[in-house]
C-alpha positions in Angstrom: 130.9 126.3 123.8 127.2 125.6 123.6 125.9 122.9 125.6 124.1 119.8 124.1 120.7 118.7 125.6 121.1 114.9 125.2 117.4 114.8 126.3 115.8 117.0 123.5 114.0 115.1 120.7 115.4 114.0 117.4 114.5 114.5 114.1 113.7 110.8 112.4 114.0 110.6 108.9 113.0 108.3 105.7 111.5 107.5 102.6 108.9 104.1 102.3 107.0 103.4 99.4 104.3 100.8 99.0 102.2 99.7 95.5 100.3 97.4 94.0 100.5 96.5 90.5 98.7 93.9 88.2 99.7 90.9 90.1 101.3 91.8 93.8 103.0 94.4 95.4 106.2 96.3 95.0 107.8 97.9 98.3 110.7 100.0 98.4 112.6 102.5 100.6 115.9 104.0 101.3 118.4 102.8 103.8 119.7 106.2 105.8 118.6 106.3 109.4 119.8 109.4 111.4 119.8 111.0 114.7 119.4 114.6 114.2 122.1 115.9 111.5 124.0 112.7 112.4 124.1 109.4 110.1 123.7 106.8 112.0 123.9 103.7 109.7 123.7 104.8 106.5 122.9 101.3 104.7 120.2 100.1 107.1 117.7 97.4 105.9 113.7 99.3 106.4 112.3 96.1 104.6 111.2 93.7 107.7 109.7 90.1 107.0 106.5 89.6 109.1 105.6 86.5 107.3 106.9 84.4 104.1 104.1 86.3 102.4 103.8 89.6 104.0 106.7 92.7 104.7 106.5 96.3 106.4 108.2 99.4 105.7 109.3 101.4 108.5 110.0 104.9 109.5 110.0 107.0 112.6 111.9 105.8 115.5 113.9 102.5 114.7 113.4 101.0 118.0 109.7 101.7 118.5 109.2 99.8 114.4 112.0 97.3 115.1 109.5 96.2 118.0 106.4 96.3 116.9 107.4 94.3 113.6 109.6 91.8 116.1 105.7 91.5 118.6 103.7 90.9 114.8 106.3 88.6 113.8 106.1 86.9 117.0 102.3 86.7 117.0 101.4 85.9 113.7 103.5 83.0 114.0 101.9 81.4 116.7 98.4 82.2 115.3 98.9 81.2 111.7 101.9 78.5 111.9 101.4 76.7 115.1 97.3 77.0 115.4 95.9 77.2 112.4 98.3 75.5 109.7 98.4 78.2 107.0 100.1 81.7 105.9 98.5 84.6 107.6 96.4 86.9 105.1 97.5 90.1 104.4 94.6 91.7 106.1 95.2 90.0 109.5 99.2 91.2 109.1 98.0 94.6 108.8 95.4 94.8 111.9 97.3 92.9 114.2 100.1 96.1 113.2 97.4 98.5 113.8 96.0 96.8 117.2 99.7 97.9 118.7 100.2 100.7 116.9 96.7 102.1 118.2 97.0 100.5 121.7 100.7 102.5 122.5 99.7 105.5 120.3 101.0 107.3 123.2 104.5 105.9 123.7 106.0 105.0 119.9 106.8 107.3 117.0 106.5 105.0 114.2 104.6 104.7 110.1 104.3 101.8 109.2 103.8 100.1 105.6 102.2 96.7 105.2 102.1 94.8 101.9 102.0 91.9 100.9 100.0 88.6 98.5 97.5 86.2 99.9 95.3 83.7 98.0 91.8 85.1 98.3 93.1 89.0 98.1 95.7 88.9 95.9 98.5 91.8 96.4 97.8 94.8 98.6 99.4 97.7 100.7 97.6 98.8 104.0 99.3 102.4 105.7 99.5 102.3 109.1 101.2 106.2 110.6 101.2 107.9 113.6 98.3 106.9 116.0 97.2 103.6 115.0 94.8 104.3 112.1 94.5 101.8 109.0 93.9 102.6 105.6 93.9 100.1 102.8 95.5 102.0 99.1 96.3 101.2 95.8 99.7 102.6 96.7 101.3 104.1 100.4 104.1 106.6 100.3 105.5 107.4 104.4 108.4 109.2 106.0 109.9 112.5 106.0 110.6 112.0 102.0 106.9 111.7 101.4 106.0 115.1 101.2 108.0 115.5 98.1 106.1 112.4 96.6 102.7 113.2 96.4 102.4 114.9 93.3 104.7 112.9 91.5 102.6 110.0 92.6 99.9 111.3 91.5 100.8 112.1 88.0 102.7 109.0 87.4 100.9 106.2 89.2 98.4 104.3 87.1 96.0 101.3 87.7 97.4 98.1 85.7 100.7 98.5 86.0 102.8 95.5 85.2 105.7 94.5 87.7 108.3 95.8 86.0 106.4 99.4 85.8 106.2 99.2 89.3 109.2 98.4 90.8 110.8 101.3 88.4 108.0 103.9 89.6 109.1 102.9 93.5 112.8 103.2 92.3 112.6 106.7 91.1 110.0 108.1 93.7 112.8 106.9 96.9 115.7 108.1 94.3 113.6 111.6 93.8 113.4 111.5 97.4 116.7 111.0 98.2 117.5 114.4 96.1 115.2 116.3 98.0 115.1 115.0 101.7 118.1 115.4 103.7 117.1 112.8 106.2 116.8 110.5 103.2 119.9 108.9 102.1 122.1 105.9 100.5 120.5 102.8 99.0 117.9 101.8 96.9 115.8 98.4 98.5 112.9 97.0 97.0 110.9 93.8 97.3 108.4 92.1 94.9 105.9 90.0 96.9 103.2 87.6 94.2 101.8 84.4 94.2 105.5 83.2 93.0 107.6 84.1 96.0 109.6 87.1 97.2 112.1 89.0 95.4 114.5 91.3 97.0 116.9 94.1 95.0 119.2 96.5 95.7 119.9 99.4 93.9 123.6 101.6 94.4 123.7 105.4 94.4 125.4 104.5 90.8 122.7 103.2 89.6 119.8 105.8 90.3 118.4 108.5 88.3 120.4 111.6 88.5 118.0 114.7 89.2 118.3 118.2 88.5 121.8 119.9 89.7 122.7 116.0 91.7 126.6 115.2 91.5 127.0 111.8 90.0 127.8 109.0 92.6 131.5 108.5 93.3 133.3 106.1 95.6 136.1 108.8 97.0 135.9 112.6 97.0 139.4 112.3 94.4 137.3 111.2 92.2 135.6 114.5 92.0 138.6 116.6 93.3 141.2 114.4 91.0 144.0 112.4 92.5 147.1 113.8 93.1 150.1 113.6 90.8 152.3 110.8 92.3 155.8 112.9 94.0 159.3 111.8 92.1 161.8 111.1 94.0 
């Protein structure tokens, strides 16, 4: 019998999506997060709050995001809340996400999206990967799902869009994903941040586009196979 190396490195995988649209922004992501071929929680929450006005997408390793959102969180509450009175900005979310990501560049494995609405900025999505770089974008696509996004961004992202538009352009990039990436599983999350509020939704296997040769969601392999007759007696 082979021998496992508990030591060797595992293979992170997800699909996050960030965009803006003509009035906030729309985030949205799967919910698999696995260890290798294993599925370790397979309706995970990738979504995190930083502020009432402000959320990041996470990918990578699930401790080293978990953290850095939990230290953001953290700070951002004692700069904004306690000294100066008012919501943090998008902008300072983002940075203050980028200062840690950039000063432990060397110790985490984690992409990060931040979006979010503020007053004097309206809605908008900064990307924050691997080494601590930030880049501000009309839209942010991250994760191991990604790479089967960026031509289907391309083509069907537009400037404009309404809400509506873009929350269904987010559900049917992570759903495309999802059909593609094999680290990319489950659920369908989204959340709608605007000058209203925050909206979260979830979306069910059942409820996602079917692509290509796909089976169709069931709840129990016998509903593919077909239950058995039941035995007389």
């Amino acid at each position: 019998m082979d021998q496992v190396d508990f030591n060797a490195p595992h293979s992170m995988g997800t699909t996050i999506i960030g965009v803006t649209y003509n009035g906030g922004v729309v985030l949205g992501a799967d919910s698999r997060t696995s260890t290798g071929v294993y599925v370790a929680n397979r309706a995970s929450d990738k979504i995190t709050k930083l502020t009432d006005n402000v959320y990041v997408c996470r990918s990578g390793s699930a401790a080293d995001s978990q953290v850095v959102s939990d230290y953001v969180r953290y700070f951002l509450h004692q700069h904004t809340r306690i000294q100066l009175g008012q919501p943090a900005t998008v902008k300072v979310a983002a940075n203050l996400v980028r200062l840690l990501a950039y000063n432990n560049k060397n110790n985490l494995q984690t992409g990060l999206i931040v979006g979010g609405w503020d007053k004097y900025e309206g809605g908008q999505i900064y990307g924050v990967p691997l080494g601590g770089t930030i880049v501000q974008q009309p839209f942010a696509i991250g994760g191991s799902g990604s790479s089967y996004l960026y031509g289907f961004f391309d083509q069907a992202w537009k400037e404009g869009m309404t809400q509506d538009e873009a929350e269904e352009l987010v559900k049917k990039a992570v759903s495309l994903a999802i059909a593609r990436d094999g680290a990319s599983g489950g659920v369908v999350r989204t959340v709608i941040i605007n000058s209203e509020g925050v909206t979260r939704n979830f979306y069910p296997g059942d409820q996602l586009p079917i692509w290509h040769d796909e089976l169709e969601s069931h709840n129990s392999l016998l509903d593919i196979l077909g239950a058995p007759e039941p035995m007389n007696i």
